[in-house]
Every structure is written in C-alpha cells, then in structure tokens.
C-alpha positions in Angstrom: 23.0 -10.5 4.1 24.4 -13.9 4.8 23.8 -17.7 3.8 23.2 -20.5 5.4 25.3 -23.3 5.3 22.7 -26.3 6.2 20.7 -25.0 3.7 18.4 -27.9 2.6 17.0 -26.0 -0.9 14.5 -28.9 -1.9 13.0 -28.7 1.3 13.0 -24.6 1.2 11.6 -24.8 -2.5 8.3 -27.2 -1.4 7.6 -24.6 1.5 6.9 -21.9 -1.4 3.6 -21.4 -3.8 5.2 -21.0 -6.7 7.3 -24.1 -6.5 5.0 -26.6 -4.0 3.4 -28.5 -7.0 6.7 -29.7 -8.7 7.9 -33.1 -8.5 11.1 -34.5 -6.7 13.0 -34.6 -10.6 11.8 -30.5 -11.2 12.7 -29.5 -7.5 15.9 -31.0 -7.9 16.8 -29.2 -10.9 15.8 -25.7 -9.8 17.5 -26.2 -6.3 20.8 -26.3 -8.3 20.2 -22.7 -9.2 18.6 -22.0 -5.5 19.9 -20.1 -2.2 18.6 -19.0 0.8 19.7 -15.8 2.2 19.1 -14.1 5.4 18.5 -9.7 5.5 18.6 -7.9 9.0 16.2 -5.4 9.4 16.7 -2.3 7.3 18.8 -4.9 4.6 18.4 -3.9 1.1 17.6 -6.9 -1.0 17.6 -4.8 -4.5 18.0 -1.4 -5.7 15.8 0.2 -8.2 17.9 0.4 -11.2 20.2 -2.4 -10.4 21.0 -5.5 -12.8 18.8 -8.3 -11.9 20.2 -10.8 -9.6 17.8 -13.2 -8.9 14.2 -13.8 -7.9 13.4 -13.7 -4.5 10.7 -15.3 -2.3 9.9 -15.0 0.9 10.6 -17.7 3.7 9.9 -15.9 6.6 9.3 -11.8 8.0 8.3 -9.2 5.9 9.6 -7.0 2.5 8.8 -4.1 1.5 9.1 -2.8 -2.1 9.0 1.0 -2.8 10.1 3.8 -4.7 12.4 6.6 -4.0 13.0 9.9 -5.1 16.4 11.9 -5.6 15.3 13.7 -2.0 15.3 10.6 -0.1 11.5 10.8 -0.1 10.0 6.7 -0.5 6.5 5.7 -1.3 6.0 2.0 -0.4 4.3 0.3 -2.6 3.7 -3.0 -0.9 4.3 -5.4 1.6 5.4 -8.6 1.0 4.9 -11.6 3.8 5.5 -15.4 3.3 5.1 -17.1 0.1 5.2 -13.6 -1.8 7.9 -13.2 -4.5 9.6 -10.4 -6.4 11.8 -9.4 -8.9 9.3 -11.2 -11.2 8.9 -8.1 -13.8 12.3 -7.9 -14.1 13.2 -11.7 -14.8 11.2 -11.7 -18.0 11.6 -7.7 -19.4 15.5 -9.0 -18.5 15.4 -5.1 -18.0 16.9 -4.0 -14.1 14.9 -4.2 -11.3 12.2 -1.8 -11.5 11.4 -1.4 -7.3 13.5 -1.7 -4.5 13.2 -3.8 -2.0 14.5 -4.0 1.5 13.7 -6.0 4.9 11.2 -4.6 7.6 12.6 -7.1 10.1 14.8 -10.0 10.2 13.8 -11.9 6.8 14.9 -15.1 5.1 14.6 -15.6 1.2 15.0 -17.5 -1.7 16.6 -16.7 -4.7 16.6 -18.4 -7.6 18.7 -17.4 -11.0 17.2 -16.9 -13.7 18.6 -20.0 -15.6 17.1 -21.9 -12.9 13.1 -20.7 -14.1 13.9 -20.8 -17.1 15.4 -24.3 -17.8 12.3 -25.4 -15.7 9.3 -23.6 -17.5 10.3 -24.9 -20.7 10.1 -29.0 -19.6 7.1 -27.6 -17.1 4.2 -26.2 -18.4 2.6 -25.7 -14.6 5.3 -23.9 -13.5 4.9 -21.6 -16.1 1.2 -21.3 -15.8 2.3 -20.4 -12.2 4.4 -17.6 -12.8 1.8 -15.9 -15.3 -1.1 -16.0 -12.5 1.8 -14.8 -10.1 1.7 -11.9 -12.2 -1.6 -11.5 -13.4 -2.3 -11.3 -9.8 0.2 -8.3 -9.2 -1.0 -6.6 -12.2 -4.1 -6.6 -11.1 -3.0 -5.3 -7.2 -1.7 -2.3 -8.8 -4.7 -1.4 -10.8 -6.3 -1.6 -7.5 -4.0 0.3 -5.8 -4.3 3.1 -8.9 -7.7 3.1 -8.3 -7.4 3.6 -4.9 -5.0 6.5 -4.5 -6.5 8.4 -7.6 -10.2 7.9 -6.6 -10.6 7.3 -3.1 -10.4 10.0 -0.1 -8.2 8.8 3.0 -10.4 7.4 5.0 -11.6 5.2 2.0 -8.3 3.9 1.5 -7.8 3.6 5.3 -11.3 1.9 5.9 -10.6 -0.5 2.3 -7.2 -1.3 4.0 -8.8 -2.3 7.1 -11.1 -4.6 5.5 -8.7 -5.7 3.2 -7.1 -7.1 6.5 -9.7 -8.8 8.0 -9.4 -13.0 7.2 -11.9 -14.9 5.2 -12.8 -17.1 8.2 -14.2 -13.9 10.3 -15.7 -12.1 7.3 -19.2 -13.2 8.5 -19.1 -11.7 11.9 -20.1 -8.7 13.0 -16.9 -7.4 15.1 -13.3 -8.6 14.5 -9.7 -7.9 15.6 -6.8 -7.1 12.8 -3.2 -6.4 13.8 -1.4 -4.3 11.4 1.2 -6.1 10.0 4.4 -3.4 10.4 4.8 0.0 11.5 2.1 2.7 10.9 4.6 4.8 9.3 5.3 2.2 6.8 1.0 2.0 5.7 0.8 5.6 5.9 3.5 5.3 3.0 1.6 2.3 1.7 -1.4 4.5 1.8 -0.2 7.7 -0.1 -0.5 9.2 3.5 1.7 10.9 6.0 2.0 9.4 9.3 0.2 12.5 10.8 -2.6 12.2 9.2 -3.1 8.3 8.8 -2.7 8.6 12.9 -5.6 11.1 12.6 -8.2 9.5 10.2 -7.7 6.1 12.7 -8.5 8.5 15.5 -11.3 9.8 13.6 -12.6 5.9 12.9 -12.2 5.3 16.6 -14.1 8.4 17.9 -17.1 7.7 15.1 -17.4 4.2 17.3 -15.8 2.2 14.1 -12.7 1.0 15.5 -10.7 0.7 18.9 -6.8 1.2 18.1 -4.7 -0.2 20.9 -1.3 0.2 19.4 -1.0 -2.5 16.0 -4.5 -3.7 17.0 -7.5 -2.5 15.4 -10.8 -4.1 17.1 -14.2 -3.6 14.4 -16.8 -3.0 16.6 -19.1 -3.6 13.3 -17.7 -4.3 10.0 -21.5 -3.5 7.9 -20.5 -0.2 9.6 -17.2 0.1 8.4 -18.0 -0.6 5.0 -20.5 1.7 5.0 -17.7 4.4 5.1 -16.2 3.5 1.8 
C-alpha cells in the first residue's frame, strides 16, 4: 500500500457517489480528512476484527470482501468495483471491521476518517441521507444474497448471477454478451460454490444451448430462456 503524492483529494472526492453532490465549501472540508491509497493485487485493505481505520471507496479495479475461517477456508461475499465503498458498518457501530477486504488487482482507494463524515453529516443533511441509502442498499444485497444461497439450487444462483450481469441498456434483447468481472474461482466463492462445480453447471448451461463460455465471456444465446431456468 502506498500514497500518492500529487494526490488532488477534491478532485478524487467529486469522482465518487457518495461525495459527487457536495459543494466546493463541504468537499473541501472532507478532503482534509481524505487519502488516496494504492493496493497491489492480493493487498489486504482490512482485516476482519481489526480497529477501524477509515472508510474506503473505490477509485479504480476491484475489492473483494469476505470471510475466513480458522482453516484458511474464505467465502467472498462480494465484489466491489468503482464508486462502491466499505467499511460503512463499521464507521457507525464504531465496533471493528466486521469483513475483510483485500485487492483482486491493482486498486486505488479513498479513505476517509471518520472525523471527516462525521463533521460533514452534521452541517449536511444530503450527505447523510446518502450514507443511509448506501446502506439500505447493502442491507438489502445481503437479504438477497440469504435468499439466494438458502433457497436457490446452483444453477439458480448461477443463472440469477448471469442475469444479474447483463446491463440495463441490453435487457430488451434477446441474446447478449457478459464478461465476468474476476476469476471464476473468486464467483464460485461468491456463489457458495466450489470451482469444480461452478465450471460444471456453466458447462451444463452451455450444452442445454443457454450460454457459450469462451473464457470470462459468457454469450446468451436467449435471455427469456435463461430466465426460464430460475
């Protein structure tokens, strides 16, 4: 993990969701309490148990956030691209972080102290109606994510994750192209799956006439068709 010295953190702060809408006066005042930081891949940006830091927000690459047992065994629990943040639960239980969290590939995040939300949500009340969607909006992915590893089969959660995928602008037609966005290792994990058998359900998809896989790219040759699957 390193810094970077031309670090412009007004600039990096208007670039994010959760900070975009403030004006010049409230951006200046939480870029006092603002760095950017840069994670090689396989960095670890937090540690489950560890005393808060800082919340982090993604600039660029990816995060993932997941769980480990004493084994060494992990179950990721999500993937986090640009614009996504975490560390939020812990910031206001002021209990340690909760997750870990560690860089799939070269990443670059903000952090920003707690001091620095704080003092801001209590002269903004925008910002802090931003931070409570921010995590209405993750409560409500992981009762979604409950409901799919507790009630769905694997090729449900494989063919909802698929969809899930697909962008707004192509959900109309009738075959589209996804690219997975990291490692199918890492959604098989995502997915309550093992590798093995994630490989094997898309192989499955792909000899029912659902999909084509051609290494991260996954061409629907019929989405109605998919979804009929779930």
């Amino acid at each position: 993990m390193h810094g970077n010295h031309n670090f412009k953190p007004q600039v990096r702060l208007l670039q994010t969701p959760l900070f975009c809408a403030l004006d010049e006066a409230s951006l200046a005042r939480v870029a006092r309490h603002t760095q950017e930081v840069h994670f090689r891949k396989g960095a670890v940006v937090f540690r489950e148990g560890q005393s808060f830091i800082g919340l982090f927000i993604v600039l660029a690459g990816q995060v993932k956030r997941y769980f480990s047992s004493s084994d060494g065994n992990e179950k990721v629990c999500d993937i986090l691209e640009q614009g996504d943040c975490c560390g939020e639960a812990a910031l206001f239980s002021g209990r340690p972080y909760g997750i870990s969290a560690e860089a799939l590939c070269d990443a670059i995040l903000l952090k920003v102290s707690a001091d620095g939300i704080f003092e801001e949500m209590l002269q903004n009340q925008n910002l802090a109606k931003k931070m409570m969607e921010i995590l209405a909006s993750r409560t409500q992915q992981m009762m979604e994510a409950v409901e799919s590893l507790t009630l769905l089969s694997g090729t449900q959660r494989t063919v909802r994750y698929l969809l899930d995928q697909v962008m707004e602008s192509e959900a109309g037609r009738v075959n589209v192209s996804v690219t997975l966005p990291t490692t199918k290792g890492v959604l098989a994990s995502r997915l309550n799956l093992s590798p093995e058998h994630f490989s094997r359900l898309l192989m499955e998809l792909q000899a029912s006439g659902l999909i084509r896989v051609n290494g991260r790219r996954i061409d629907i040759s019929n989405i109605d068709r998919l979804r009929e699957r779930l």
